[in-house]
C-alpha positions in Angstrom: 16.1 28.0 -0.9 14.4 27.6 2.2 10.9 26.7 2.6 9.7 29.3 4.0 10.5 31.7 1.3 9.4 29.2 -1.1 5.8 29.0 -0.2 5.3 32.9 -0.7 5.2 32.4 -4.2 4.6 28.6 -4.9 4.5 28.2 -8.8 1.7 26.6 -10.7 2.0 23.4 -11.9 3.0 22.7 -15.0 1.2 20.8 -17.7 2.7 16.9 -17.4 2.9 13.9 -18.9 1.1 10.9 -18.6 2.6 8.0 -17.1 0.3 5.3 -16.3 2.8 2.5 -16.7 3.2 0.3 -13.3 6.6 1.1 -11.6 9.4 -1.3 -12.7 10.6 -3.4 -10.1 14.6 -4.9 -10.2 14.5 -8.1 -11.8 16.4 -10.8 -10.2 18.5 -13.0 -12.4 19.9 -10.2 -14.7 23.1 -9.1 -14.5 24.2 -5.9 -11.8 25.3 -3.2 -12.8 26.7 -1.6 -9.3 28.3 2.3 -9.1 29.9 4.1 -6.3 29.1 8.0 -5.2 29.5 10.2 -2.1 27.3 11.8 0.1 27.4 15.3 0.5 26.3 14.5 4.1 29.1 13.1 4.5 31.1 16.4 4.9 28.0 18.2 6.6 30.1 19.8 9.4 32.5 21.5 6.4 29.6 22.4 4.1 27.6 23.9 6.7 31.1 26.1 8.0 32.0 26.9 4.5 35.3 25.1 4.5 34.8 23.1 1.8 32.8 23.5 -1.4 30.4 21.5 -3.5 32.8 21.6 -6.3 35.8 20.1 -3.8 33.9 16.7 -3.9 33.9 16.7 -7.6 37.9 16.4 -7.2 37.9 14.1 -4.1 35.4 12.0 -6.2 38.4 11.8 -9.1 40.6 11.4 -6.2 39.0 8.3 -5.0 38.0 6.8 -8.5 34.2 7.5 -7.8 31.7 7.8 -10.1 29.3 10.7 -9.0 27.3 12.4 -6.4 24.6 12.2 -4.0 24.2 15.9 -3.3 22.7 16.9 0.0 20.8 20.1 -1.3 21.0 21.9 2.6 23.8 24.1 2.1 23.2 25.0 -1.5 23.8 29.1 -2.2 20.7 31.2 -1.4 21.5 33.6 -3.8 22.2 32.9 -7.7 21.6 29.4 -7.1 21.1 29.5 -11.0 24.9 30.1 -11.8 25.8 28.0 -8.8 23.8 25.2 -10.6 25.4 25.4 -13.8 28.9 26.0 -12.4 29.1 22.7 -10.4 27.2 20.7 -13.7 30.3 21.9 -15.5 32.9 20.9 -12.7 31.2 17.9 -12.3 31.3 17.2 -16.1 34.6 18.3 -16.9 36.1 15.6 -14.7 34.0 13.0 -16.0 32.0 12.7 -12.1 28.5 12.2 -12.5 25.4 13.6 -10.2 22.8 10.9 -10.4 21.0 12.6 -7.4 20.3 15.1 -4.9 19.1 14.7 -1.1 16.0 17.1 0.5 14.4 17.3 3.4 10.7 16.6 2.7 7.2 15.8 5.4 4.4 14.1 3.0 2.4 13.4 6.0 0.2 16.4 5.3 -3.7 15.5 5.7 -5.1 19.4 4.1 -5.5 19.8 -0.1 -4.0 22.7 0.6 -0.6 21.2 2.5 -0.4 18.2 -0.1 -0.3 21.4 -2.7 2.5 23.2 -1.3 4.0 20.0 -0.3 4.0 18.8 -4.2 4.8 22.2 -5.1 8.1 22.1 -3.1 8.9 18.3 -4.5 8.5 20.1 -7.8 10.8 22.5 -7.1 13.7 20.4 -6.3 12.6 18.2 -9.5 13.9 21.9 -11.6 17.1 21.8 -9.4 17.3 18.4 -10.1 17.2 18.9 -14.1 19.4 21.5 -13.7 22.2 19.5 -12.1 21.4 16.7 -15.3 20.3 14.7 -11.8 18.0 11.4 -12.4 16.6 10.9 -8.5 15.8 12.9 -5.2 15.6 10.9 -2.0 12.6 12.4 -0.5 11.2 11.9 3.3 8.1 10.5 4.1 7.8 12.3 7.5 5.9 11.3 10.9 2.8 10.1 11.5 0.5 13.5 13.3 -0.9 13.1 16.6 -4.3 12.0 16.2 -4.1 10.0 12.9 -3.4 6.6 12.3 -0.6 5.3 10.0 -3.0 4.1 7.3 -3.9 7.8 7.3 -0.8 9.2 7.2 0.4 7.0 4.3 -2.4 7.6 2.1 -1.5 11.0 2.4 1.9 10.7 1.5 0.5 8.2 -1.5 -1.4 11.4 -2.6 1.8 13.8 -2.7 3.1 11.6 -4.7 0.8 11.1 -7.2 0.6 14.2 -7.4 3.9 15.5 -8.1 4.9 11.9 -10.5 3.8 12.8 -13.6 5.7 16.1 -13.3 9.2 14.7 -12.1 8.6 12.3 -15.3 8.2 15.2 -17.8 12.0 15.9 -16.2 13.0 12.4 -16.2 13.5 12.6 -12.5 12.6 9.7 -10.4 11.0 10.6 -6.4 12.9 7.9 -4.1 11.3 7.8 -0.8 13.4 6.5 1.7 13.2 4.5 4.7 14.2 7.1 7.4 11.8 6.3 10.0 8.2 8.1 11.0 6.1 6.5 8.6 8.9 4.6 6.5 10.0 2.7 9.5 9.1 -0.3 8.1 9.9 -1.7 4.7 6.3 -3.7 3.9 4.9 0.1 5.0 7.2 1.5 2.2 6.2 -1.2 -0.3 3.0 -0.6 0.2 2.9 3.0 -0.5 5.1 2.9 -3.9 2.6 0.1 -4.7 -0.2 2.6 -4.5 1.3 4.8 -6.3 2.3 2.8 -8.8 4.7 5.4 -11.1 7.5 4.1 -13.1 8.9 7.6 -11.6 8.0 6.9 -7.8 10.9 4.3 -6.5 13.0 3.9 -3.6 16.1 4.9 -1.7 17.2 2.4 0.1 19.4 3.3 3.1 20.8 0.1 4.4 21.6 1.7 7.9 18.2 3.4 8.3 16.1 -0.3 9.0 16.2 -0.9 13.1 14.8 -4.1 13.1 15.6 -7.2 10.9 17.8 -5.0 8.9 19.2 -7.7 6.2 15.8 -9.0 5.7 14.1 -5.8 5.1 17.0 -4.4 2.9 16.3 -7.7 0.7 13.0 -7.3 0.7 13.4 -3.8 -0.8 15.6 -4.7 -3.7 13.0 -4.6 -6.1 12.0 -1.2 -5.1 15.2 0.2 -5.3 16.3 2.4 -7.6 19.1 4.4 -5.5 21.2 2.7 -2.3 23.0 4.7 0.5 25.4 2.9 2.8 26.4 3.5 6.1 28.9 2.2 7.9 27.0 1.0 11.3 23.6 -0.8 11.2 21.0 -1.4 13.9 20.3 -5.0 14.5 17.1 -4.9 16.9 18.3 -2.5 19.1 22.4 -3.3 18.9 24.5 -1.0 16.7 26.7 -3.3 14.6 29.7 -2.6 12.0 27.3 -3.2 8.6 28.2 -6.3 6.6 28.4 -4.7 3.2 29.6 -7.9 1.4 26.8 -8.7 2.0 24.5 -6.3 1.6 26.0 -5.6 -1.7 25.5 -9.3 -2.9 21.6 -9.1 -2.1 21.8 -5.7 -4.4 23.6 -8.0 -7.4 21.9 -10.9 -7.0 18.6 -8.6 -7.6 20.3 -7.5 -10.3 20.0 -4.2 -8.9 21.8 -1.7 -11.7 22.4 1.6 -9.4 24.6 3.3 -7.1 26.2 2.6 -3.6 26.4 6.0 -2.5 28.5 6.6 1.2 26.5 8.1 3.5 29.2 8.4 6.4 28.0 9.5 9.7 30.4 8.2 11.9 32.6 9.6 14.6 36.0 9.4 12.9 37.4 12.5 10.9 35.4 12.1 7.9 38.5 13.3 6.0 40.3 10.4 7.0 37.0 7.5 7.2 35.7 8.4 3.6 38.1 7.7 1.0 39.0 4.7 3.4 35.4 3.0 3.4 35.2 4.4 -0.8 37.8 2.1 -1.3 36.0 -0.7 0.5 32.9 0.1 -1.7 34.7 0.2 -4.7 36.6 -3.1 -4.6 33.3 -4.4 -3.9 31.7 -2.7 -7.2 34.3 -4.6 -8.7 33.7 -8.2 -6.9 30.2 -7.9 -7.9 30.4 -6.2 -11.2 32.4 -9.5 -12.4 
């Protein structure tokens, strides 16, 4: 569904839950309890040509001894996205692949009531799909700062969106992760800050280790706690220098935060992805094991 068919009929919200409970944050010291996935995005050239199918990376995940999804909503089906819901749930569930999450684009840096509604009403939307899929999470975008406002501004406006649409995803049982892809989640205190306002045991993070552009390994440990879904990338930016990313380590920050989630490849790199993916799967998954252990 795109979003400008959605917003000619934007549905009213339903009646929701209460959930005044702070936000859980990862407790170190506890064991981790680490899972692999795929991202959709990682095959974005062959989804968006039609060459290969949704339902194809339920078999390359059995292929490559993953355990679910990350699903990149952008080229889902326009039409009977119902039956194309269910269909892929029972793929997926027939070959024992789970779907712990979808992807969507999102902008929360909306300063009108009536923006933050259709905003929330969109986040809503995907929190359906979401429960359709049997999906737990939706990495969400925070969007850029407007011209003319400050960032203060702009993430109290994203704080609002959220709030608004939290006790909602909870009656689903599906958690809003707002990752740090730049605009106003450049900055991890920036993120921290706005989950903190929040403060929804439904309202989390998604933690993209290659998405930080300055003091990448500090800011990824200092979102560990706030993490309740991880994407990996093979390259990271290290003030300004694009570096291979040191996923042993990475990954030992997320278990000795006793992070319990998934590692979920994001791949984005120049080399056929057909060829780079079950490659760098196999890197994450012997890593799964090393800290699993």
């Amino acid at each position: 569904m795109q979003r400008r068919d959605f917003f000619k009929a934007i549905p009213a919200a339903a009646a929701a839950m209460s959930a005044s409970a702070a936000p859980p944050k990862t407790a170190g010291g506890r064991s981790p309890r680490l899972r692999t996935a795929i991202c959709a995005y990682s095959f974005r050239n062959a989804l968006g040509a039609g060459t290969l199918r949704y339902e194809d990376l339920v078999d390359m995940a059995v292929k490559n001894d993953v355990d679910g999804l990350d699903l990149t909503v952008y080229w889902f089906p326009k039409e009977d996205l119902d039956g194309f819901l269910s269909g892929l749930r029972l793929k997926a569930y027939m070959n024992a692949v789970e779907i712990p999450s979808i992807a969507i684009r999102s902008d929360l840096c909306k300063k009108s009531e009536r923006d933050q509604d259709q905003e929330s009403a969109w986040l809503m939307h995907w929190v359906d799909v979401a429960d359709r899929l049997g999906a737990s999470f939706i990495r969400v975008f925070g969007g850029t700062v407007p011209k003319g406002a400050t960032e203060d501004e702009a993430a109290g406006w994203v704080a609002e969106i959220l709030k608004r649409t939290a006790d909602y995803a909870g009656s689903k049982g599906v958690i809003l992760g707002l990752e740090n892809h730049g605009g106003i989640t450049m900055q991890a205190d920036r993120i921290h800050s706005i989950l903190d306002k929040v403060n929804h045991p439904y309202v989390r993070m998604n933690l993209d280790t290659g998405n930080f552009n300055t003091r990448p390994y500090e800011q990824i440990q200092q979102s560990v706690p706030y993490a309740a879904n991880s994407q990996f990338k093979v390259h990271i930016t290290n003030d300004g220098k694009q570096e291979d990313s040191d996923w042993n380590r990475i990954v030992k920050m997320l278990a000795d935060g006793g992070y319990r989630g998934y590692m979920a490849l994001e791949y984005e790199a120049k080399e056929d992805p057909f060829v780079a993916v079950p490659r760098y799967l196999s890197t994450l998954n012997e890593l799964k094991k090393k800290y699993n252990a």
